[in-house]
N, C-alpha and C positions, 0 to 999 in steps of 0.2 A: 355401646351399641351404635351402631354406624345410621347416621341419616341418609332417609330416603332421599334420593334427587329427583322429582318429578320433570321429568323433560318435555312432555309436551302432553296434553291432550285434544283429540279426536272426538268429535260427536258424530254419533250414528244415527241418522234420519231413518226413518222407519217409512217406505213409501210402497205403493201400491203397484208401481210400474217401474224397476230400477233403470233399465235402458235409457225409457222417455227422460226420466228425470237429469239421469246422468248428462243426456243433449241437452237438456235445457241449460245444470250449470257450464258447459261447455259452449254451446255456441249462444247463450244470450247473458253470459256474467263471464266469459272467458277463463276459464277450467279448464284444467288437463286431462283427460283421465288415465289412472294411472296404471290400473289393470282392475280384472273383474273376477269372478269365485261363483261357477256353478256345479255342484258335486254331479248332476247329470240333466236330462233336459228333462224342463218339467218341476222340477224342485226349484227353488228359490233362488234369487241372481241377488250376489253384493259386489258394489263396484266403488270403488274407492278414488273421488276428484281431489284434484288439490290445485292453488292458483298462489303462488307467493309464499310463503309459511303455514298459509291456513288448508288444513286437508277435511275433507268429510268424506264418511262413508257411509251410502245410502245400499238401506237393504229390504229384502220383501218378505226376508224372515220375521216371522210371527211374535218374536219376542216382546215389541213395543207397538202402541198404536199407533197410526196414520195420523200426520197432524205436529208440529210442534215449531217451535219457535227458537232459531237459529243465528245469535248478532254476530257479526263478522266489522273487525277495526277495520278502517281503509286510508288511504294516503289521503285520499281527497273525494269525497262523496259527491261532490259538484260534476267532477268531470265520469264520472260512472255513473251519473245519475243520466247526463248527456248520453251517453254510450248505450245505456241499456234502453233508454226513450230512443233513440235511433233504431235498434234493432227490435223494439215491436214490443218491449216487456212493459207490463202494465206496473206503473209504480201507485201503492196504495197511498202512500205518504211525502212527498218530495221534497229535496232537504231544506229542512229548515235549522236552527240555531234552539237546542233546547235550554230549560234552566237549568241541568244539572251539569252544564260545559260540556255537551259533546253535539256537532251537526249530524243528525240523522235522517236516512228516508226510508220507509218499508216498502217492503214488494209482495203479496202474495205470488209465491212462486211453485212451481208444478208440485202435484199432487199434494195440497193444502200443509204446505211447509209456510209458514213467514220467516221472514228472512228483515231482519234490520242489519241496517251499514252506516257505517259512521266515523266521522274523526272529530279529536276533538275544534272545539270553536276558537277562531280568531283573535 
């Protein structure tokens, strides 16, 4: 029997407003968006960001609750820590050097997603 290859996965945020949220990763974490899924107006919006390798899809379908906790690796947490304190985002955590070898900072980010970033430490 032939092995599965798992090529990538997607986490699907589950959020209350997909547009708002989608601007947020977009113009305050620098996100693409890549396209968006509404079967007609009125029913539920999923819009799918993506920024470098990492893609997320935030949806306002009912499958999952509002709320969850999202790590994303980064080149360098220092200098997007700078970036996103410039443009207005409130950072929960600012980075600091953990003891499990990785520098992290949190952000509560729109519609009560957390979001940790990180690389590893020096």
């Amino acid at each position: 029997m032939k092995e599965t290859n798992f090529l990538n996965c997607v986490p699907v945020l589950r959020v209350s407003d997909a547009r708002s949220s989608g601007a947020f990763y977009c113009d305050g974490l620098g996100f693409t968006q890549d396209w968006e899924h509404q079967f007609e107006v009125g029913l539920p919006l999923f819009i799918s960001v993506s920024c470098g390798a990492t893609t997320l899809f935030l949806t306002e379908h009912p499958e999952t609750e509002v709320g969850t906790l999202v790590y994303i690796y980064v080149e360098d947490v220092d200098a997007l820590g700078k970036r996103v304190t410039a443009k207005g985002v409130p950072i929960d955590l600012e980075p600091v050097d953990q003891p499990w070898g990785l520098r992290e900072m949190y952000l509560r980010i729109w519609m009560a997603t957390n979001c940790g970033l990180g690389n590893a430490c020096s």
